[in-house]
C-alpha positions in Angstrom: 0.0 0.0 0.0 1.1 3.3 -0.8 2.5 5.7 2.1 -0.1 8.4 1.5 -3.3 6.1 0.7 -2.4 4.9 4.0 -2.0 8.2 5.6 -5.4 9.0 4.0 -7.2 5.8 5.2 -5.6 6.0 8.4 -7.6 7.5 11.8 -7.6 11.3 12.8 -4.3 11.1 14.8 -2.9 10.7 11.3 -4.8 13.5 9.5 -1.3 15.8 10.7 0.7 13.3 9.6 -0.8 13.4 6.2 -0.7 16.9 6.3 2.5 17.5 6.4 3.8 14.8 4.1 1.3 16.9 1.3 2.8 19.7 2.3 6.3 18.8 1.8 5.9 17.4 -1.1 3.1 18.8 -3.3 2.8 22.4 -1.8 5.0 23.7 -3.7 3.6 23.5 -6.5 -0.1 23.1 -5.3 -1.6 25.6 -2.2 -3.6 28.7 -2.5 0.3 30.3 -2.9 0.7 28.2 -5.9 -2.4 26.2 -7.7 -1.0 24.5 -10.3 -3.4 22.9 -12.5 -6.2 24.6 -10.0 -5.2 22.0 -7.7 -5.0 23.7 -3.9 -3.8 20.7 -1.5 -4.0 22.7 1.4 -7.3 21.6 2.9 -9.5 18.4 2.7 -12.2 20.8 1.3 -9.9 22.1 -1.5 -8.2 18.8 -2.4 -11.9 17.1 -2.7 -12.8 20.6 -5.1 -10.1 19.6 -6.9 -8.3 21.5 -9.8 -8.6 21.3 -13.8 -8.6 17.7 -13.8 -11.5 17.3 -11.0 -11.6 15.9 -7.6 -8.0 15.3 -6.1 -9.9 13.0 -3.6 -13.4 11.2 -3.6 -14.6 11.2 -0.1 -15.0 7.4 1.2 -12.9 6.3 -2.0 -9.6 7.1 -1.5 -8.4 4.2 -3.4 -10.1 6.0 -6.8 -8.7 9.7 -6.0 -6.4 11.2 -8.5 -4.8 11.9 -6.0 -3.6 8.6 -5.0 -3.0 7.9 -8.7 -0.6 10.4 -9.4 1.5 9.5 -6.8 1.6 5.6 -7.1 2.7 6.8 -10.8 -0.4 4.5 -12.9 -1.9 6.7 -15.4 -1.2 9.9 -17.5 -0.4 12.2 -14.5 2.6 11.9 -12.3 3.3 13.2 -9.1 5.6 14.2 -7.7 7.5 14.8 -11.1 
């Protein structure tokens, strides 16, 4: 399983966790600073808004988010490049 599905699965305690791993690696790029693509990482609100490509995350679905595909590098879109 991939270290931020898990981080996104996991309980609250984790939601921190998660946090910060997003914001060291995809804020750069993706936070109300910088929205690449539209895609604002910085809250669960603005991650499930999504960018130009939808819905970074599908509440209750984690395992479908783009999110989660980007990172684990299985379609078109990979993160982090």
């Amino acid at each position: 399983m991939n270290w931020i599905l898990f981080l996104l699965l996991a309980a609250d305690e984790n939601a921190t966790r998660a946090q910060e791993v997003l914001r060291g690696n995809c804020s750069q790029c993706h936070s109300q600073k910088m929205a690449m693509s539209g895609l604002d990482l910085d809250t669960r609100e603005a991650a499930l808004k999504g960018g130009s490509r939808g819905p970074a995350l599908v509440a209750g679905k984690a395992i479908e988010s783009k999110l989660i595909e980007a990172v684990e590098r299985k379609g078109k879109l990979l993160m982090p490049p």
